[in-house]
C-alpha positions in Angstrom: 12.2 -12.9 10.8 8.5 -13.3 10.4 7.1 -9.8 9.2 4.0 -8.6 11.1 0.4 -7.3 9.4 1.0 -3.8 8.9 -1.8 -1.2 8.6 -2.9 0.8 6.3 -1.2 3.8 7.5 1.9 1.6 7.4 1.7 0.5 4.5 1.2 3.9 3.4 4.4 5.5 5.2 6.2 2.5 2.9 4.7 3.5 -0.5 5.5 6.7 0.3 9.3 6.5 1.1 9.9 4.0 -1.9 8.2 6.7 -4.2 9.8 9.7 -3.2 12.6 8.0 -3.5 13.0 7.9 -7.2 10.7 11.0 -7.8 12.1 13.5 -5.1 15.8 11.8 -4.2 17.3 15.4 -3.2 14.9 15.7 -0.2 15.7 11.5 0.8 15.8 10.1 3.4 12.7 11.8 4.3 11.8 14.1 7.4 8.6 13.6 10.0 6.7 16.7 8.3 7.4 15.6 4.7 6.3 11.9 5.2 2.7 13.2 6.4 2.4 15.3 3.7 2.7 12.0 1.5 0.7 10.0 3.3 -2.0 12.5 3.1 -1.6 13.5 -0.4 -4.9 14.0 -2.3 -3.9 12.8 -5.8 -2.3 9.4 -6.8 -4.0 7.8 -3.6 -6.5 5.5 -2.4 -7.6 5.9 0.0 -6.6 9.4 0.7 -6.1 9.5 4.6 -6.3 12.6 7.0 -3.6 10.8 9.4 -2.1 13.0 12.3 2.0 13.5 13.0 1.4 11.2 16.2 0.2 8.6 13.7 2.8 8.6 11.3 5.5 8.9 13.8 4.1 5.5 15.5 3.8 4.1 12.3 7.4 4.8 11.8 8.1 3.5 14.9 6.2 -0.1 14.3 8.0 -0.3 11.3 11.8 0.9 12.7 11.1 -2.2 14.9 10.8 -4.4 12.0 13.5 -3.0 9.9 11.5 -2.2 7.3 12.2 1.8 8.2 15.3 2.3 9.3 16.6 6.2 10.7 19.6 8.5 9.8 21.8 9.7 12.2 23.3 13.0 12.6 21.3 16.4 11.1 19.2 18.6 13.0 16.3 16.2 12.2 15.4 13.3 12.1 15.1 11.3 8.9 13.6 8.2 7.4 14.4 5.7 4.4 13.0 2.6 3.8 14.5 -1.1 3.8 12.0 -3.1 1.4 14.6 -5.1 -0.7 17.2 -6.1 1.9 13.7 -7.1 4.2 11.5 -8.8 1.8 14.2 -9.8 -0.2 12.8 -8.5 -3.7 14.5 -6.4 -6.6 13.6 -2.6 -7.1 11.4 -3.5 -9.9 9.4 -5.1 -7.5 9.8 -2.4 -5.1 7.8 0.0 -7.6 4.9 -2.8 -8.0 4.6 -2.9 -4.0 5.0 0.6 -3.3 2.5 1.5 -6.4 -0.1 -1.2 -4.9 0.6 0.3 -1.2 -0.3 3.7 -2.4 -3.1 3.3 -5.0 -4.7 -0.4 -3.3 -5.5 -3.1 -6.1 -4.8 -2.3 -10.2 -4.3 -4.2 -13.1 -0.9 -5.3 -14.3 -1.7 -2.5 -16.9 -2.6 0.5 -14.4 0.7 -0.6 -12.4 2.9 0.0 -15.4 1.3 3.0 -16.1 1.2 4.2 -12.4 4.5 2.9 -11.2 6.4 4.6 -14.3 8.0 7.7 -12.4 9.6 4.3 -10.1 10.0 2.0 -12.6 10.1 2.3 -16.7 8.8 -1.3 -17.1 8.9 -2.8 -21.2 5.7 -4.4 -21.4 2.8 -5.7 -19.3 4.4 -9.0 -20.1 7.2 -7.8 -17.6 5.2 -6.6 -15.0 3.3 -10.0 -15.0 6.5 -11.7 -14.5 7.4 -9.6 -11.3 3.6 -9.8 -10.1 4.3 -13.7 -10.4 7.6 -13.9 -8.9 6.2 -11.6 -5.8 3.2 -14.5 -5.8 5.4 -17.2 -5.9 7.9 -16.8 -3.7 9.6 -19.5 -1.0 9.1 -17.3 1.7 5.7 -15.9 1.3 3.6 -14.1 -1.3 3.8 -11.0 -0.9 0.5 -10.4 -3.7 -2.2 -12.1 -4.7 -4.1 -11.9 -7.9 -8.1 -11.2 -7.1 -11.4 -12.6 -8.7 -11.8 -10.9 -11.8 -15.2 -8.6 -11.0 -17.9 -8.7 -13.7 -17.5 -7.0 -16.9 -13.9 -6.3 -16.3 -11.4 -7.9 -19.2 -8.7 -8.0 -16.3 -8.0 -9.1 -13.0 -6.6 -6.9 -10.4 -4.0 -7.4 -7.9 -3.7 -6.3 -4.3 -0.8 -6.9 -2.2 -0.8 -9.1 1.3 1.3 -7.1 3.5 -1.9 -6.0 5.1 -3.2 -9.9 5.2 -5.3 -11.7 3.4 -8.0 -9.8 1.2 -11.3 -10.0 2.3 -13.8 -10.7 -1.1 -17.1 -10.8 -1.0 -19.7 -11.6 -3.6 -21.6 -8.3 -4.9 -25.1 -8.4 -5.3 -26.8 -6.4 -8.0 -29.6 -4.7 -7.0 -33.3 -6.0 -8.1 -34.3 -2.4 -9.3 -32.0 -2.6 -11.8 -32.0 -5.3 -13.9 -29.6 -3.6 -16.9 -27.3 -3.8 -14.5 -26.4 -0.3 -15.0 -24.7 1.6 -11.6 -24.2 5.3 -11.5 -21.3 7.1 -11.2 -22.7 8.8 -8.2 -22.8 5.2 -6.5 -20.2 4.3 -7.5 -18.0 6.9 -6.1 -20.6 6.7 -2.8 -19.0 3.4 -2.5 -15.2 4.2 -3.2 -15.9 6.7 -0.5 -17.3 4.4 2.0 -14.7 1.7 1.3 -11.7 3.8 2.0 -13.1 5.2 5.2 -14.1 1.5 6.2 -10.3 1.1 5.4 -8.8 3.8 7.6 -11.1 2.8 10.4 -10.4 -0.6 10.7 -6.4 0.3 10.0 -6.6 2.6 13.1 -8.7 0.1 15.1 -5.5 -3.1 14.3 -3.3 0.1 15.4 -5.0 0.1 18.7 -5.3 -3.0 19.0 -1.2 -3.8 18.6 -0.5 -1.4 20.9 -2.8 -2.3 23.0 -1.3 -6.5 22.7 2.2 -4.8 22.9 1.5 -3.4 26.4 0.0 -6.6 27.5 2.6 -8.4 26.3 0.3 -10.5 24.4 
């Protein structure tokens, strides 16, 4: 099976289920209600999202088709787990890379063993690096990709592809400062910007799909 572009708010509804998986497992699979409250979670996010019920639950639904979500039966509600390793064919180490790229968008291989911990305990960076390459690698598609190394940074950061292709474009420094110094207020101006930029055009593929699906495009 040939596995779709998901959105960002896919994407998200992923990171989510494979993370409260190992950090929450008495309250997985997950219900509707709990699953939004994830995906709009203010800390250990980026970008943090303001998605509505209606959105997850046709997120869930995208991905139910795909098998990569896949629904209890029985109980009073609903619930939802997810289905990465028996999909994408990867181990649960590389699960917690995935999900921890899904949820916090591009780190480097030292961030993600820091910020996958609670999923993952990995030895060394030298271990992550081996699963980041392995994901890169594989037969049937990578699945991340490692990105330009910007200036001034020591490392390179990786993002993962289940979203398509990154989009990388050359920054220009600004004339008025020559130093090359950038404030933190800019800086977070653009972090800001970027994430909503994100979210838009997620919703705007969303529409679009749906939109394709109906048309039978």
């Amino acid at each position: 099976m040939t596995l779709q572009t998901l959105t960002l708010l896919e994407t998200r509804v992923l990171g989510v289920l494979a993370e409260k998986q190992r950090t929450v497992p008495d309250t997985y699979p997950m219900t509707l209600n709990a699953l939004l409250s994830g995906c709009n979670q203010k800390t250990s996010r980026n970008p943090v999202l303001d998605a509505t019920e209606a959105e997850v639950q046709a997120a869930l639904d995208s991905l139910r088709a795909q098998t990569l979500v896949v629904e209890s039966s029985g109980g009073r509600v609903a619930r939802y787990a997810h289905n990465i390793e028996r999909v994408l064919r990867v181990p649960s180490q590389s699960t917690a890379l995935l999900a921890t790229l899904m949820l916090r968008g591009p780190q480097t291989a030292g961030e993600l063993r820091i910020n996958s911990e609670r999923l993952h305990a990995f030895a060394d960076i030298s271990s992550v690096e081996s699963f980041l390459d392995e994901l890169r690698e594989r037969e049937a598609g990578a699945l991340v990709v490692e990105l330009p190394r910007q200036p001034g940074s020591r490392e390179s950061r990786w993002m993962h592809l289940l979203s398509g292709e990154p989009v990388i474009e050359a920054v220009a420094v600004p004339h008025a400062q020559p130093s090359g110094e950038v404030s933190l207020g800019e800086i977070a101006a653009l972090k800001a910007d970027v994430a909503r930029l994100q979210y838009e055009v997620a919703e705007l593929r969303q529409i679009v799909g749906r939109l394709c699906t109906e048309l039978g495009a």
